[in-house]
C-alpha positions in Angstrom: 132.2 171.1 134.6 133.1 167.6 134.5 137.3 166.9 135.3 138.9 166.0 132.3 139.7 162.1 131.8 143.2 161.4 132.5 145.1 158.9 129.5 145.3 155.8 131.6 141.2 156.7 132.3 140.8 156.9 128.6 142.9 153.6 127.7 140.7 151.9 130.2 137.5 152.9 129.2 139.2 152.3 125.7 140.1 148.4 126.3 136.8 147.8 129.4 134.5 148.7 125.9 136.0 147.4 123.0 136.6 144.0 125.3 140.4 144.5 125.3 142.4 143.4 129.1 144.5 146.3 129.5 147.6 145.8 132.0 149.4 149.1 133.4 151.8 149.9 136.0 153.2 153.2 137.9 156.3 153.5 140.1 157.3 156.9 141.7 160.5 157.7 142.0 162.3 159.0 145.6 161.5 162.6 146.5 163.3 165.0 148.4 163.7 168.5 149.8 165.7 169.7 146.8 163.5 167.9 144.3 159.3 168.0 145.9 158.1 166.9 142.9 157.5 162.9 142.7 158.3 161.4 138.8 156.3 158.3 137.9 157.6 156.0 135.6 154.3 154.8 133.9 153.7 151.7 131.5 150.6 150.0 130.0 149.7 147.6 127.2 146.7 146.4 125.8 146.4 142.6 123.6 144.9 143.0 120.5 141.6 140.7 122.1 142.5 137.0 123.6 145.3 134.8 122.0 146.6 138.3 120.4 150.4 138.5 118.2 150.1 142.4 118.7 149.8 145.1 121.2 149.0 148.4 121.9 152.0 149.4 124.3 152.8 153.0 126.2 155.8 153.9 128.3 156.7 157.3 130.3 159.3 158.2 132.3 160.2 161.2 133.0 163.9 160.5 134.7 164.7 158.4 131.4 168.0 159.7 129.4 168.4 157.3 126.8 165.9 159.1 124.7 162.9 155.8 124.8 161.1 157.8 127.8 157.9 158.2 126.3 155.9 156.8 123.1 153.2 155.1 122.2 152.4 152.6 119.0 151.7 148.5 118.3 154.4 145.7 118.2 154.2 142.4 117.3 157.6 139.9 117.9 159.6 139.2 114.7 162.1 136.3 114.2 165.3 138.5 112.6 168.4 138.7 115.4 167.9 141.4 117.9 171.3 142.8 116.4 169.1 144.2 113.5 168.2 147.9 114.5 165.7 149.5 111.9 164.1 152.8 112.4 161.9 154.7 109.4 160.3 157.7 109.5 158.4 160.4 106.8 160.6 162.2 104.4 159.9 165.8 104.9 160.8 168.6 103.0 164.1 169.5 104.2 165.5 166.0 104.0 165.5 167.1 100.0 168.3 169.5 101.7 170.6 167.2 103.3 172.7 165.8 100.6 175.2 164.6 103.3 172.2 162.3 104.2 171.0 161.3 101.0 174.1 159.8 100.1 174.6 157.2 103.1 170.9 156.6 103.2 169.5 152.9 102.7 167.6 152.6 100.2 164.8 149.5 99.1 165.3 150.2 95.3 161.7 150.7 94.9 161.5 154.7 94.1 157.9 155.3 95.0 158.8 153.8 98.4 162.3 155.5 98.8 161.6 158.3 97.9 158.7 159.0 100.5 160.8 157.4 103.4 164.0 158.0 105.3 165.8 154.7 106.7 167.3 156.6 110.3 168.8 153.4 111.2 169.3 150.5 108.9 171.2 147.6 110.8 170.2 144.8 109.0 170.6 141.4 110.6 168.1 139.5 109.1 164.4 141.2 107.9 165.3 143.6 105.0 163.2 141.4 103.1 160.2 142.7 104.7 160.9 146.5 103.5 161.6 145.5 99.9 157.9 143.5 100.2 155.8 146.0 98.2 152.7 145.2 100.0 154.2 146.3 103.4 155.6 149.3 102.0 152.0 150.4 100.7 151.3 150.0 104.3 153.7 151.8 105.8 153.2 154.8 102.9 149.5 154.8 104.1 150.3 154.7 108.2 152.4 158.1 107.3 149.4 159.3 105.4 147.0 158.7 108.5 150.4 160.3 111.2 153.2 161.9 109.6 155.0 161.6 113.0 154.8 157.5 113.4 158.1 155.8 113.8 158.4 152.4 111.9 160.9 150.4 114.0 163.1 147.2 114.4 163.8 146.9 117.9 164.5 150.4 117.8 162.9 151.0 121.4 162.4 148.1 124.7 159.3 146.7 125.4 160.5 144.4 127.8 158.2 145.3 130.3 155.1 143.2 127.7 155.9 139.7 128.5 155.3 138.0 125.1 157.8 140.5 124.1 160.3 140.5 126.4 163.7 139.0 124.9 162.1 139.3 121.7 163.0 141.0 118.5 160.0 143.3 117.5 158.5 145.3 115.0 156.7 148.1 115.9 154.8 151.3 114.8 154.8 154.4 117.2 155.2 158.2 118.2 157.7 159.4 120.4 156.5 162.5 123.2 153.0 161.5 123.2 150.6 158.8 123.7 147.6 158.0 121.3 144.2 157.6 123.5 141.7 157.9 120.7 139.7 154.5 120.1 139.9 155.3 116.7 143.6 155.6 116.4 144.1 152.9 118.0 142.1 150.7 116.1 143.7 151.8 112.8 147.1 151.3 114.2 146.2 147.5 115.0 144.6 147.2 111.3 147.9 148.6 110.0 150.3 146.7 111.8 147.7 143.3 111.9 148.2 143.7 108.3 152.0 143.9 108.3 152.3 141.0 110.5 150.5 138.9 107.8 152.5 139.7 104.7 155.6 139.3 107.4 154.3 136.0 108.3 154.2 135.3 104.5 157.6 136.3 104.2 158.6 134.2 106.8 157.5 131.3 105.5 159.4 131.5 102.4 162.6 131.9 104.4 162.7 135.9 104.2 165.6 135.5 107.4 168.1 133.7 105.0 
């Protein structure tokens, strides 16, 4: 039987055939007689083809306790202060529940958006403008069609390790305790956040950061 592919085997073959450069990086962490096992704190990204805005990033780490230590999604940079935390996810069922929540939760104004959404962070410094833009929020209502577990974020997680992204502010679309190593995933994720970064471009260029 042939061994099964590891993820970093299927994101290279991933990025060697759909002529994608793919950069990733591994460090272990110290063993020791009371802890045998060795931890790796893993990284990888992959431009979206040459002179790219957006990029396919993963992270692991094992050791990490500040609750970033291991997803997988697309980010482009976005020019809001890096004081503006955003973080969206799925409404599910039992968010109907929460009253306490309902109440203190940001809201668009637009009800077909708002209603299918739950803002988990909403510190808005700059970019709100981008949430209230009905194209992007069809978008984002289709991304939770194709995962209902993607994260829509404002530098809600650190990408430093990307260098077009480092000391950036970013937008991003990702899971959290997984990685997505399916071509086809992938490639949908960079048409839905490609498409994002137009309309944001758009936005931009009407002042959407005043």
């Amino acid at each position: 039987m042939e061994e099964e592919k590891s993820s970093i085997q299927l994101l290279k073959d991933f990025a060697k055939k759909s002529g994608r450069t793919i950069e990733f990086a591994e460090q272990a962490y110290d063993s020791c007689a009371m802890q045998p096992i060795v931890y790796h704190e893993r990284s990888l990204y992959i431009p979206n083809h040459s002179n790219a805005n957006t990029y396919f990033v993963c992270y692991n780490n094992p050791k990490s306790v500040n609750g970033n230590d291991n997803y997988s999604g697309v980010f482009f940079t976005i020019p809001v202060p890096k004081s503006t935390k955003v973080l969206v996810r799925k409404r599910f069922f039992f968010d109907k529940l929460n009253f306490f929540s309902k109440s203190k939760a940001y809201k668009t104004g637009t009800d077909s958006f708002d209603s299918q959404v739950v803002f988990e962070e909403s510190d808005f410094v700059g970019g709100d403008k981008i949430f209230t833009n009905s194209k992007v929020q069809e978008l984002i209502k289709k991304a939770f069609q194709f995962d209902k577990g993607l994260r829509i974020a404002i530098n809600s997680i650190s990408v430093d390790f990307v260098p077009e992204l480092k000391g950036h502010s970013h937008f991003g679309i990702f899971v959290t305790q997984n990685w997505f190593v399916e071509p086809e995933k992938i490639e949908m994720l960079f048409q839905f956040v490609e498409k994002i970064r137009s309309h944001v471009i758009r936005e931009e260029e009407t002042g959407f950061t005043d």
